[in-house]
LOKE-30001 format. One record per residue: residue number from 1; z, y, x of N, C-alpha, C, CB in turn; residue in one letter. Coordinates in steps of 0.05 Angstrom, whole numbers. Glycine has a CB too. Layout:
// LOKE-30001
NODE:NUM:Z:Y:X:Z:Y:X:Z:Y:X:Z:Y:X:A
...
END
This chain:
// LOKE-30001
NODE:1:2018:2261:2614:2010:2237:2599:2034:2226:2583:1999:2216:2617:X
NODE:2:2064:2223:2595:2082:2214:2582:2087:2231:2561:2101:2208:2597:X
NODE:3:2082:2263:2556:2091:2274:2539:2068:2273:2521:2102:2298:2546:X
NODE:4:2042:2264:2512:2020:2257:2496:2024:2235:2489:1997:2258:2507:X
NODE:5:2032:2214:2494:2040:2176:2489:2065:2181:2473:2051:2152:2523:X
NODE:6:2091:2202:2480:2112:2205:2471:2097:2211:2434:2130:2229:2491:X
NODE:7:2089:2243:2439:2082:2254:2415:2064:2245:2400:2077:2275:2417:X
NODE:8:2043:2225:2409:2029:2206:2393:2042:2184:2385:2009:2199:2404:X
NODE:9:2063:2175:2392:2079:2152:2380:2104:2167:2365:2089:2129:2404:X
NODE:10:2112:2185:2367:2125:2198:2348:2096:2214:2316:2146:2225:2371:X
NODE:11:2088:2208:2319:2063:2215:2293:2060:2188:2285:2028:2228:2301:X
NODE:12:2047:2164:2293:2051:2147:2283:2084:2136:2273:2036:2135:2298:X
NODE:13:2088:2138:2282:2126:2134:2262:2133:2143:2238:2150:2150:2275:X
NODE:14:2120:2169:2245:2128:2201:2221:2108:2182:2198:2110:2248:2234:X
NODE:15:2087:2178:2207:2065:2168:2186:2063:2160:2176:2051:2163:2185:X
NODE:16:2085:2127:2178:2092:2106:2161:2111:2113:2146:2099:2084:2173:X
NODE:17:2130:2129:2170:2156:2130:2153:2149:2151:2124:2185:2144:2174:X
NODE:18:2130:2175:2129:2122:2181:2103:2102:2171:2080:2117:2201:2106:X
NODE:19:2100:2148:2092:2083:2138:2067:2106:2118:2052:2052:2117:2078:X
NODE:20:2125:2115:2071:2137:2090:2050:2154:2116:2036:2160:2056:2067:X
NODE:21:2165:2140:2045:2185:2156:2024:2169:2172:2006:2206:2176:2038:X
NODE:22:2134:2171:2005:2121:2182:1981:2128:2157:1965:2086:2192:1984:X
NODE:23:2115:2135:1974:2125:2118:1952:2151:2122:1940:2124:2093:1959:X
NODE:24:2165:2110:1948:2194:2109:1947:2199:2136:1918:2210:2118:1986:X
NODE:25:2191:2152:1927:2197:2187:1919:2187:2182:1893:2178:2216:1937:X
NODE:26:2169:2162:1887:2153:2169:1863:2172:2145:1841:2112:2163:1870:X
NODE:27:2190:2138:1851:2209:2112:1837:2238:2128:1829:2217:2081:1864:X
NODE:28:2250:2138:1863:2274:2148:1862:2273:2184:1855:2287:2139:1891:X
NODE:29:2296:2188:1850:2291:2228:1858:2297:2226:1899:2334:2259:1834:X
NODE:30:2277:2252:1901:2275:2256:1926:2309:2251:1949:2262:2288:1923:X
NODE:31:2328:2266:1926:2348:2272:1942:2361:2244:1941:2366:2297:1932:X
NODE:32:2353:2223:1931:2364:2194:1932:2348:2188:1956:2359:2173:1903:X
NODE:33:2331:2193:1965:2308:2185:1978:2324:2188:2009:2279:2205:1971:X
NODE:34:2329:2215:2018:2340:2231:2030:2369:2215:2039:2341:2257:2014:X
NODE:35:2382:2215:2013:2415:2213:2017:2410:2176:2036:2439:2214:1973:X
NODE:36:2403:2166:2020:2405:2136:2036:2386:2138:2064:2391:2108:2013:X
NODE:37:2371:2141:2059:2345:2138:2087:2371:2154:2103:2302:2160:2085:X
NODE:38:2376:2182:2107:2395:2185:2119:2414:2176:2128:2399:2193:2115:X
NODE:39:2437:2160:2108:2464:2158:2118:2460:2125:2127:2491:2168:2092:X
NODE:40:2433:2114:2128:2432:2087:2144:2418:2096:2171:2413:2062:2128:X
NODE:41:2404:2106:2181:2388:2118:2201:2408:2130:2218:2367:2138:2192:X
NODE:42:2433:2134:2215:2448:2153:2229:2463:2140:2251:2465:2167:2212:X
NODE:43:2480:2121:2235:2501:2103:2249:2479:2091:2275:2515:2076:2224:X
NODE:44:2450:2088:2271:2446:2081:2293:2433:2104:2318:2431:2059:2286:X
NODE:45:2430:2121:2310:2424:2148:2336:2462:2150:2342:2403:2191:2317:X
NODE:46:2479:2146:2327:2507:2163:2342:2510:2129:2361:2545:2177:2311:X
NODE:47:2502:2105:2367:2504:2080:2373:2485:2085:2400:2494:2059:2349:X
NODE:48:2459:2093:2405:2442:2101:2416:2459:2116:2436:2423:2113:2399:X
NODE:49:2468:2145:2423:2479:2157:2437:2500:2154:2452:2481:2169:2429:X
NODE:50:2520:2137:2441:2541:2126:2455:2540:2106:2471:2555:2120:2441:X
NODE:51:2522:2086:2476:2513:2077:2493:2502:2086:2519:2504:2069:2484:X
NODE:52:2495:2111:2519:2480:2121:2542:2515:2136:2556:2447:2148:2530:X
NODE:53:2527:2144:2536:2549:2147:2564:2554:2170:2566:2541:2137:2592:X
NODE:54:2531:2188:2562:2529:2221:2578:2547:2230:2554:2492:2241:2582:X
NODE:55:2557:2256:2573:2572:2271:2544:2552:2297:2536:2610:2286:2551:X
NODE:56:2563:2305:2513:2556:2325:2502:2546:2358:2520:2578:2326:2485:X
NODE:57:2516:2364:2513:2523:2384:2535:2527:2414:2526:2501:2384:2555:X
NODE:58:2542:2413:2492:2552:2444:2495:2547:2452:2470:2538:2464:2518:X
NODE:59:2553:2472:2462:2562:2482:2432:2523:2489:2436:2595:2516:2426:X
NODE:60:2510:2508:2449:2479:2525:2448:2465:2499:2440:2465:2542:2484:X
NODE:61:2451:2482:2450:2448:2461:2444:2451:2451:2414:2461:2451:2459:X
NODE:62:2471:2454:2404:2483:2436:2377:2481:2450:2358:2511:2427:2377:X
NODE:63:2480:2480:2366:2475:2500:2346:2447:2498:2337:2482:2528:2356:X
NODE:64:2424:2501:2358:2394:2496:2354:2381:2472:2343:2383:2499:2376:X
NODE:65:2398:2455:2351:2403:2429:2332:2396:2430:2312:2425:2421:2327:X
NODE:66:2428:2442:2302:2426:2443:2270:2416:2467:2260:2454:2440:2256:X
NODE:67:2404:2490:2276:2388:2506:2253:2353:2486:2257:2387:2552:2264:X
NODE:68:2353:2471:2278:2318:2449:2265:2330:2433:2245:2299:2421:2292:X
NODE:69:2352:2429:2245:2360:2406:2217:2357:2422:2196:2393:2392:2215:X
NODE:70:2375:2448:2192:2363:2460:2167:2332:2458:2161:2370:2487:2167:X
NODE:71:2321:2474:2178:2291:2476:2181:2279:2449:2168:2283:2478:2213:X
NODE:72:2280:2426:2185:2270:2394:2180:2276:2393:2153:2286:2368:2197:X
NODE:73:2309:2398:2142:2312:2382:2120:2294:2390:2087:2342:2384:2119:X
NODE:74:2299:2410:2094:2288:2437:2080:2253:2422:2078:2293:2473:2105:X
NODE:75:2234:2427:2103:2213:2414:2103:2212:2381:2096:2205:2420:2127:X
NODE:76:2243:2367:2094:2224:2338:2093:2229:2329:2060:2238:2307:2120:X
NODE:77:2254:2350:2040:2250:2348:2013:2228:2364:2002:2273:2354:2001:X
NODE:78:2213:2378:2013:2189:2391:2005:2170:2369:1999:2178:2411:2026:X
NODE:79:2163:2364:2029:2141:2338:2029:2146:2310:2019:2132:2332:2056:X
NODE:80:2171:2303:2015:2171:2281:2000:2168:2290:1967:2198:2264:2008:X
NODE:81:2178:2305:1963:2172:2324:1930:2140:2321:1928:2182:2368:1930:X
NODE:82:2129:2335:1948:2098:2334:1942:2089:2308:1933:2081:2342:1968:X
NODE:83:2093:2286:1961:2085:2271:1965:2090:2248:1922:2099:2265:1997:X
NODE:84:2114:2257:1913:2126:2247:1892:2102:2258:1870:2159:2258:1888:X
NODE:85:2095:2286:1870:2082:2298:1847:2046:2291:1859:2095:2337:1844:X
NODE:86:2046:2294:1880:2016:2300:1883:2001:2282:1891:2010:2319:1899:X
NODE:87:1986:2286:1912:1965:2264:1925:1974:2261:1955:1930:2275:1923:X
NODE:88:1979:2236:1963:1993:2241:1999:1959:2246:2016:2016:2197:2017:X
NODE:89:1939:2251:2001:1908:2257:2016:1917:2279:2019:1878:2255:2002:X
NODE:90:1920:2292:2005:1923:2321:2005:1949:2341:2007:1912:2327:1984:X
NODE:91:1976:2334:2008:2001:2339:2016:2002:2337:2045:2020:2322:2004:X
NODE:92:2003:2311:2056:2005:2312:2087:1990:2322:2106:2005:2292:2094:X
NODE:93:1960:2325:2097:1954:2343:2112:1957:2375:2117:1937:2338:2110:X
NODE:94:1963:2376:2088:1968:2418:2091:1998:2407:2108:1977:2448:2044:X
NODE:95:2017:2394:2101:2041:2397:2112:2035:2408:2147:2057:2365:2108:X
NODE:96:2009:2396:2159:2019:2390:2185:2003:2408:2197:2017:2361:2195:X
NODE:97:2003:2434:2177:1989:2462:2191:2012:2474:2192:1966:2482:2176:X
NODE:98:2039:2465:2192:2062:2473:2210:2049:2470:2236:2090:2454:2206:X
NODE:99:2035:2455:2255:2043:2450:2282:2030:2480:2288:2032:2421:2298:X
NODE:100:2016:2504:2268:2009:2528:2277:2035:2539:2295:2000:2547:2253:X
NODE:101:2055:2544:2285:2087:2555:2291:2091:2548:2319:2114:2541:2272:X
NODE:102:2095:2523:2329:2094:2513:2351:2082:2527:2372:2084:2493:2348:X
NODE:103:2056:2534:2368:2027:2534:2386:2042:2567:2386:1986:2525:2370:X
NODE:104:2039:2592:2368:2050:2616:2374:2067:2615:2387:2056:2629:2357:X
NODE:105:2089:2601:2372:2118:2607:2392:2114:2609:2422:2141:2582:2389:X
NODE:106:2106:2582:2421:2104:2571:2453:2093:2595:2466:2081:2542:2460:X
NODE:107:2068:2604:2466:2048:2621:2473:2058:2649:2483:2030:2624:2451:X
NODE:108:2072:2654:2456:2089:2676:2451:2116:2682:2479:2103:2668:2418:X
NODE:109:2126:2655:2482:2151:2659:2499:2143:2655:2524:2173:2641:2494:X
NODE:110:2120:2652:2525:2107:2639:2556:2095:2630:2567:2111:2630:2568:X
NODE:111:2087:2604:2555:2075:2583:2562:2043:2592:2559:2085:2559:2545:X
NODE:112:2041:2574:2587:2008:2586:2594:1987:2554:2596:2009:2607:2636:X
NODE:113:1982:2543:2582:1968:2524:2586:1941:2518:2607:1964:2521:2564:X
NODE:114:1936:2505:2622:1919:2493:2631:1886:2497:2612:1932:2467:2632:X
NODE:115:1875:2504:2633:1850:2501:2614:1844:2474:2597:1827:2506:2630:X
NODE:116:1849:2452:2605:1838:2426:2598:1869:2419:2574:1833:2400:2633:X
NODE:117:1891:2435:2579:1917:2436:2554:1899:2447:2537:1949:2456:2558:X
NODE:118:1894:2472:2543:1887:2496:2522:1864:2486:2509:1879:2526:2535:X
NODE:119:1840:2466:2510:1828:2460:2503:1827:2436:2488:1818:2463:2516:X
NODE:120:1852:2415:2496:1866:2394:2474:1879:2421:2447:1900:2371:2496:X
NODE:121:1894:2438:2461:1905:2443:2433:1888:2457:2417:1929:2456:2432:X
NODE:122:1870:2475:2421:1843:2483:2404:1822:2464:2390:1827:2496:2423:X
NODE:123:1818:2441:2397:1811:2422:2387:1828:2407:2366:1806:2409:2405:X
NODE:124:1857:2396:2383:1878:2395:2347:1886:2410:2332:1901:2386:2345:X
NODE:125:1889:2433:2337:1891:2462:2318:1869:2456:2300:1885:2494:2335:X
NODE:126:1841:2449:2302:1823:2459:2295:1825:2435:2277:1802:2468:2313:X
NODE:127:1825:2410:2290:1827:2385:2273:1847:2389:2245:1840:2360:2294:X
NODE:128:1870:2394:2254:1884:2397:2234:1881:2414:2210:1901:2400:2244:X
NODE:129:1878:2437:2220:1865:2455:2192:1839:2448:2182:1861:2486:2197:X
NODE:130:1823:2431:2196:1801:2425:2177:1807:2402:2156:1776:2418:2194:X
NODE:131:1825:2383:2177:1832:2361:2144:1853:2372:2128:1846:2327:2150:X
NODE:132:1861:2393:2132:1879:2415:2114:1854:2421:2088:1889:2452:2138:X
NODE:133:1841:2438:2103:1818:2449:2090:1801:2426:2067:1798:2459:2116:X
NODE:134:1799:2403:2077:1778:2387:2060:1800:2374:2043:1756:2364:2077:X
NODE:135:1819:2366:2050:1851:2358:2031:1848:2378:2004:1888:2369:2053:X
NODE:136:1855:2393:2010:1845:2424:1987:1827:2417:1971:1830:2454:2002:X
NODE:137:1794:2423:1989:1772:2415:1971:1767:2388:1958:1753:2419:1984:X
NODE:138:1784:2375:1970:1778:2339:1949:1796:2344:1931:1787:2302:1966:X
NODE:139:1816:2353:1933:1832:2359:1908:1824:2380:1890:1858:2365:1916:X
NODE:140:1807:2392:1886:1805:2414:1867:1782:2404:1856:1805:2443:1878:X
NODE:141:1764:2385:1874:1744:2364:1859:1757:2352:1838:1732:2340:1877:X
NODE:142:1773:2335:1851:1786:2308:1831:1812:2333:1801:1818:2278:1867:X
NODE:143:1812:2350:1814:1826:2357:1792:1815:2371:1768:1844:2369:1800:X
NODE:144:1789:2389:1775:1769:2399:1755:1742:2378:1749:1758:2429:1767:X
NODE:145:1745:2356:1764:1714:2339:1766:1724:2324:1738:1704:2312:1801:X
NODE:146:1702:2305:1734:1700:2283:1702:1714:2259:1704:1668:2272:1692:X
NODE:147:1730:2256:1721:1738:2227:1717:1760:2228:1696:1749:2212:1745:X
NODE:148:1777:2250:1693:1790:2256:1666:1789:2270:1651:1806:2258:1665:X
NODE:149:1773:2275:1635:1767:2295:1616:1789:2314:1608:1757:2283:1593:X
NODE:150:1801:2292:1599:1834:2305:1587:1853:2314:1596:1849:2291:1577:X
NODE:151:1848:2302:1621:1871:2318:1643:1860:2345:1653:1879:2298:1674:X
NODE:152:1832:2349:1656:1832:2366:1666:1817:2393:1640:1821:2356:1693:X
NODE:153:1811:2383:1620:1817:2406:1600:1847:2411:1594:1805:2400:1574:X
NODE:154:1857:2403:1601:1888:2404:1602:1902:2424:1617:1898:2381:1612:X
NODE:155:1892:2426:1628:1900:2439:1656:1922:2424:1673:1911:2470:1650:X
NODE:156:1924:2399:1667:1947:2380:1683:1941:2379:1713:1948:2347:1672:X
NODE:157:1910:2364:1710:1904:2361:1749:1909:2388:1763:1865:2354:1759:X
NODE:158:1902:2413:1752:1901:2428:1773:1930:2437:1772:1879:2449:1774:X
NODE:159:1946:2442:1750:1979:2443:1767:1981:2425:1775:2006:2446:1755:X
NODE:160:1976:2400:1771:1996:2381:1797:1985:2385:1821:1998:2346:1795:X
NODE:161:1953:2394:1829:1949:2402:1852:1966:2421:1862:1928:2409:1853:X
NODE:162:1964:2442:1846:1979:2466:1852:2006:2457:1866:1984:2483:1826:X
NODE:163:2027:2444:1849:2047:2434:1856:2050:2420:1877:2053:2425:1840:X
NODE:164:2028:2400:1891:2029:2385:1917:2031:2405:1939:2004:2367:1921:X
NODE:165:2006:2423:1934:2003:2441:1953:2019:2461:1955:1982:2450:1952:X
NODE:166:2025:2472:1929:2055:2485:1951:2080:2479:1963:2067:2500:1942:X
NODE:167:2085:2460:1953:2105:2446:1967:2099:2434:1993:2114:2426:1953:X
NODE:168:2064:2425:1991:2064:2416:2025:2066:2449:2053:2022:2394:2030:X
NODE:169:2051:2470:2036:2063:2491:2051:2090:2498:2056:2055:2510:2042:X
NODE:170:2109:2498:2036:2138:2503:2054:2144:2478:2064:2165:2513:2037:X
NODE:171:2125:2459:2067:2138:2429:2079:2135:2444:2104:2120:2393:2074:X
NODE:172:2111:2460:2108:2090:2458:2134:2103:2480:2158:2054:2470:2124:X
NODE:173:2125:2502:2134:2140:2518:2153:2157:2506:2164:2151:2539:2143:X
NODE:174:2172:2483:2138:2206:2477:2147:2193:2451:2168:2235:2465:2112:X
NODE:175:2170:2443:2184:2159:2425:2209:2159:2453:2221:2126:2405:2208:X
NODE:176:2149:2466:2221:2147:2482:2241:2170:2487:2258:2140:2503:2232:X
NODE:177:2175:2498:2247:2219:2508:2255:2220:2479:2263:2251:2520:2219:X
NODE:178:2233:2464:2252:2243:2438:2257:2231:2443:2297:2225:2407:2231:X
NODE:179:2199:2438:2293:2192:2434:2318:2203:2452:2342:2166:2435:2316:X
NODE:180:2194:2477:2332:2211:2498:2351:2245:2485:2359:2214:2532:2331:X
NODE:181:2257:2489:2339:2289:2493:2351:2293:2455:2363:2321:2506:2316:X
NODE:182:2276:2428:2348:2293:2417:2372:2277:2418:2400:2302:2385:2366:X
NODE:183:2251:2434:2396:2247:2429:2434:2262:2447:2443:2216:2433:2450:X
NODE:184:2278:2474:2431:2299:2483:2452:2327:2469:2459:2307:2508:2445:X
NODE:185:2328:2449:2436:2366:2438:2432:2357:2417:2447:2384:2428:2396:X
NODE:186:2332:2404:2456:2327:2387:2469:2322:2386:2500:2313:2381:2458:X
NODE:187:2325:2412:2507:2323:2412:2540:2343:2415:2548:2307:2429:2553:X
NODE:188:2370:2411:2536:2400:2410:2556:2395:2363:2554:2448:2434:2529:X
NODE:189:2396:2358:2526:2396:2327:2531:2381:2327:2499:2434:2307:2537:X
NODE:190:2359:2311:2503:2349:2309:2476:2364:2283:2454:2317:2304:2480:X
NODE:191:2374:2261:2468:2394:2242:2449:2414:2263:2438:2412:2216:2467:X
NODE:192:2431:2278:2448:2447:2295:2434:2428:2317:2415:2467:2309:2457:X
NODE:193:2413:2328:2424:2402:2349:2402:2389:2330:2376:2374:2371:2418:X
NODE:194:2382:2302:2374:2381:2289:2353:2401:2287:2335:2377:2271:2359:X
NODE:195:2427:2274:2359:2446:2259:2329:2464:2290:2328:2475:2219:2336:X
NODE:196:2461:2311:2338:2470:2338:2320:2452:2344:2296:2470:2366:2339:X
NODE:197:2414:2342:2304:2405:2337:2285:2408:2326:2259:2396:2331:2291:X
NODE:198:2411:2303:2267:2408:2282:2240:2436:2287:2227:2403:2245:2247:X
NODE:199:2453:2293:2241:2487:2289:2231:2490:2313:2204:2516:2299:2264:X
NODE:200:2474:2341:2223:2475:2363:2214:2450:2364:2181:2469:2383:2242:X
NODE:201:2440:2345:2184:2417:2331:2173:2428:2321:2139:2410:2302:2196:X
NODE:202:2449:2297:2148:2463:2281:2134:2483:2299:2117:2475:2261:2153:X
NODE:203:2495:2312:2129:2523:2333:2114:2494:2349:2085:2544:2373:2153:X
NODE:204:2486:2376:2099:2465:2377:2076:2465:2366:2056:2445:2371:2081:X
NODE:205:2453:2333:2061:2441:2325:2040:2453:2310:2017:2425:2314:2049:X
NODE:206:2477:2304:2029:2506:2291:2015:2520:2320:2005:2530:2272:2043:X
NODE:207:2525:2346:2008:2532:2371:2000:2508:2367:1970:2525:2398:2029:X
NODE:208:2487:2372:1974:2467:2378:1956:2469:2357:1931:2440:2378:1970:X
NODE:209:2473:2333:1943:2477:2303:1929:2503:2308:1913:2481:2276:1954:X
NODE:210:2523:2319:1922:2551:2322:1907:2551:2342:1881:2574:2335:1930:X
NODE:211:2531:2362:1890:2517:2384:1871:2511:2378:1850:2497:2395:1877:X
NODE:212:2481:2365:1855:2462:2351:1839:2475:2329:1829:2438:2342:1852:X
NODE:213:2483:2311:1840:2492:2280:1830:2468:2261:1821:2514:2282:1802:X
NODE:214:2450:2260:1838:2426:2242:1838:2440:2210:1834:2406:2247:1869:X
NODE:215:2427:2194:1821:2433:2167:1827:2434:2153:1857:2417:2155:1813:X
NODE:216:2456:2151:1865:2452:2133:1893:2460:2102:1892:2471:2147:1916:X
NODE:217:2457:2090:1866:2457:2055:1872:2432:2052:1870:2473:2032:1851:X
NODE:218:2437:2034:1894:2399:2024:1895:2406:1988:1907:2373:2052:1932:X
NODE:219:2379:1973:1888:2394:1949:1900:2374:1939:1927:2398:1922:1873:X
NODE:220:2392:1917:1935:2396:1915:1965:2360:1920:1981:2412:1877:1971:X
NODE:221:2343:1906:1957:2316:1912:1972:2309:1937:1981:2296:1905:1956:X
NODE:222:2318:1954:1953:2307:1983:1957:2320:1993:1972:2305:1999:1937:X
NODE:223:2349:1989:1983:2367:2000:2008:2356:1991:2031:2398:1990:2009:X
NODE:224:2341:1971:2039:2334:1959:2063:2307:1973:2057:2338:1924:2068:X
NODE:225:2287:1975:2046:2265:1996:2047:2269:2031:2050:2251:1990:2021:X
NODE:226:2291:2032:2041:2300:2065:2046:2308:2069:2076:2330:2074:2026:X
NODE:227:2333:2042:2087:2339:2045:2108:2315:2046:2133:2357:2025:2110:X
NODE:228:2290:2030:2132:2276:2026:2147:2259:2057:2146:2265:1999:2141:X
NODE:229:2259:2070:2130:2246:2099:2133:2259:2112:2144:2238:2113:2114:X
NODE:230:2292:2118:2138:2310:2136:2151:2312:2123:2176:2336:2141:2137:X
NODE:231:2305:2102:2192:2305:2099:2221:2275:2099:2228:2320:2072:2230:X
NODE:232:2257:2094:2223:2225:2112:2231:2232:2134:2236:2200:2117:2209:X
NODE:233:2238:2153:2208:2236:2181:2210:2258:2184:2237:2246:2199:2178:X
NODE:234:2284:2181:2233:2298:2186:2261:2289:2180:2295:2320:2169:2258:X
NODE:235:2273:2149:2286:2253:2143:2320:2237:2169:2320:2225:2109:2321:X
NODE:236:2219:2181:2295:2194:2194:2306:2211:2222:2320:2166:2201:2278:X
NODE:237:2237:2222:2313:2242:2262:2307:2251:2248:2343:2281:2285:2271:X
NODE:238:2268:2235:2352:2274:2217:2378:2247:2217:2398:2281:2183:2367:X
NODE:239:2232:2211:2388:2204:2213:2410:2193:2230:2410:2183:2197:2409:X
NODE:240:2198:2256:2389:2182:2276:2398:2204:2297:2415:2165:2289:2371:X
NODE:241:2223:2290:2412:2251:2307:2424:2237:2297:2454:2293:2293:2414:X
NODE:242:2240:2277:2454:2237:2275:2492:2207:2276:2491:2250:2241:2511:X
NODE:243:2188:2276:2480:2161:2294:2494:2165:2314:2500:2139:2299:2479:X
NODE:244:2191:2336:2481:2184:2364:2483:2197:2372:2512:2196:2382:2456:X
NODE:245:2216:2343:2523:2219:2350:2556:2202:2352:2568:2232:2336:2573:X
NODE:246:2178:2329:2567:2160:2333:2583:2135:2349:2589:2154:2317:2583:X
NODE:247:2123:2359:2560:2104:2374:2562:2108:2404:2541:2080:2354:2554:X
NODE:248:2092:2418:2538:2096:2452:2529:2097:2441:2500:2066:2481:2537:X
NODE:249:2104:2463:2485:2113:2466:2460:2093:2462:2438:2123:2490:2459:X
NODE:250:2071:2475:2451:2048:2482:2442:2029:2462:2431:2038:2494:2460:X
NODE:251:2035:2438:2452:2016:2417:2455:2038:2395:2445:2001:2414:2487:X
NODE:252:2054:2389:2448:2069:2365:2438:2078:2369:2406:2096:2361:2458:X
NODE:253:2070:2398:2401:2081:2406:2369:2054:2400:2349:2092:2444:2365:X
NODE:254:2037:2401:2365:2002:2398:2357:1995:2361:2356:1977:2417:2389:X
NODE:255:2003:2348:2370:2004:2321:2382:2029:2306:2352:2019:2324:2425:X
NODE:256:2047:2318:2360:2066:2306:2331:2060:2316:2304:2096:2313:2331:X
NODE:257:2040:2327:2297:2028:2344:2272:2014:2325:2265:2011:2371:2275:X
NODE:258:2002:2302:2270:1978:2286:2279:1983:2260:2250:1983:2271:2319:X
NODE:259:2019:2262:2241:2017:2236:2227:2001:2231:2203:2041:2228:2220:X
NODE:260:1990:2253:2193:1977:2257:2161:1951:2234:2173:1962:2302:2148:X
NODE:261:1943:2227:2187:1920:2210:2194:1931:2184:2192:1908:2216:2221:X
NODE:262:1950:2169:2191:1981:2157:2192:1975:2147:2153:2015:2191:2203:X
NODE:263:1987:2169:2151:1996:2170:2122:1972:2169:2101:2013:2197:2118:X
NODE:264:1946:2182:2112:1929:2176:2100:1914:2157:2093:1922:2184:2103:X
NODE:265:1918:2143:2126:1902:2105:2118:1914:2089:2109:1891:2085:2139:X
NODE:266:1940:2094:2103:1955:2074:2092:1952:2077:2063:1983:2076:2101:X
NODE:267:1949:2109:2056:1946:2111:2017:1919:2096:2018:1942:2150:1997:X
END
């Protein structure tokens, strides 16, 4: 039960926190989005962490870390991109047919669920690809249907569909991974497999930022609305790290897939 409460309150987190960075996304460029939400969200997981006292438990750990940070980061400029170009009806849900990856892996390495597990996660498997599935079909309505003539003799609606949706698919791999590697970096101490996360997270996106050279002044409102997503997004990636102590891979990766329901009632 604690690992179902964990991963259902890490979806609701993910859910807000991606509705306020679609917005956000559709004002700033993504990697502004990224660079601040990040480098305010941080100082408080390495605070978190240092408070608890424990030390570090080891290079294996920190490494798996940061290959889910690649993974995550990779997936969370996808889906905020989408979320920027497309429809968050229809982005967040394809995104969160990543939690497929999860459910194999797990399966794959071992894990044997309970009939009454196996039958929660066949049911959210199933949930999820069907609002995957109708996400799709409302969008290919709204993008060939009459409410814009012009846009869609145009052929505008259906690339920007196009464009949501693929980006919410490599959103949906780079969740996947993410999910896999931190429930392994998370069973030596999951506070440490975070702020290697997020740290490994932060370097990235400030590397890419130095590249690109996105605008990063933002005034104080829009820094205190950025900051408040980059600490959601850090609580939700935090609560699903310690579900993935408590319960299988399979089911807590299916359970945190959940926020597009989140993100949807809020658009």
């Amino acid at each position: 039960m604690t690992a179902v409460l964990l991963a259902l309150a890490s979806s609701l987190a993910w859910g807000v926190a991606d509705f306020g960075a679609g917005l956000a996304s559709r004002r700033r460029a993504v990697l502004t989005v990224l660079a601040v939400s990040s480098a305010a969200s941080f100082p408080v997981v390495v605070a978190l962490v240092a408070l608890r006292g424990e030390p570090p438990p080891g290079v294996a750990p920190a490494a798996l870390a940061a290959l889910a940070a690649v993974a995550g980061t990779a997936g969370i400029a996808a889906f905020y991109r989408g979320l920027a170009v497309g429809s968050m009806s229809v982005v967040a849900p394809i995104s969160s047919t990543g939690a497929v990856l999860p459910v194999v892996f797990g399966i794959a390495s071992g894990e044997r669920p309970s009939v009454l597990q196996g039958a929660g996660v066949a049911l959210a498997l199933a949930g999820v690809l069907l609002a995957s599935r109708e996400a799709v079909d409302g969008a290919d309505a709204d993008a060939f249907g009459a409410a814009d003539p012009g846009t869609a003799a145009s052929g505008e609606g259906p690339r920007r569909t196009s464009a949501g949706v693929g980006l919410a698919l490599v959103a949906a791999v780079g969740f996947g991974g993410f999910f896999i590697g931190i429930d392994a970096a998370s069973d030596a101490d999951p506070w440490w497999a975070i702020l290697a996360q997020r740290g490994t997270g932060l370097l990235l996106v400030l590397a890419a930022a130095v590249i690109i050279r996105p605008g990063l002044r933002v005034s104080g409102a829009e820094g205190g609305a950025l900051a408040a997503i980059g600490i959601l997004d850090m609580t939700a990636n935090l609560l699903f790290a310690l579900a993935s102590t408590y319960g299988l891979v399979s089911l807590v990766g299916l359970l945190g897939s959940l926020y597009p329901v989140v993100t949807v009632l809020l658009a």
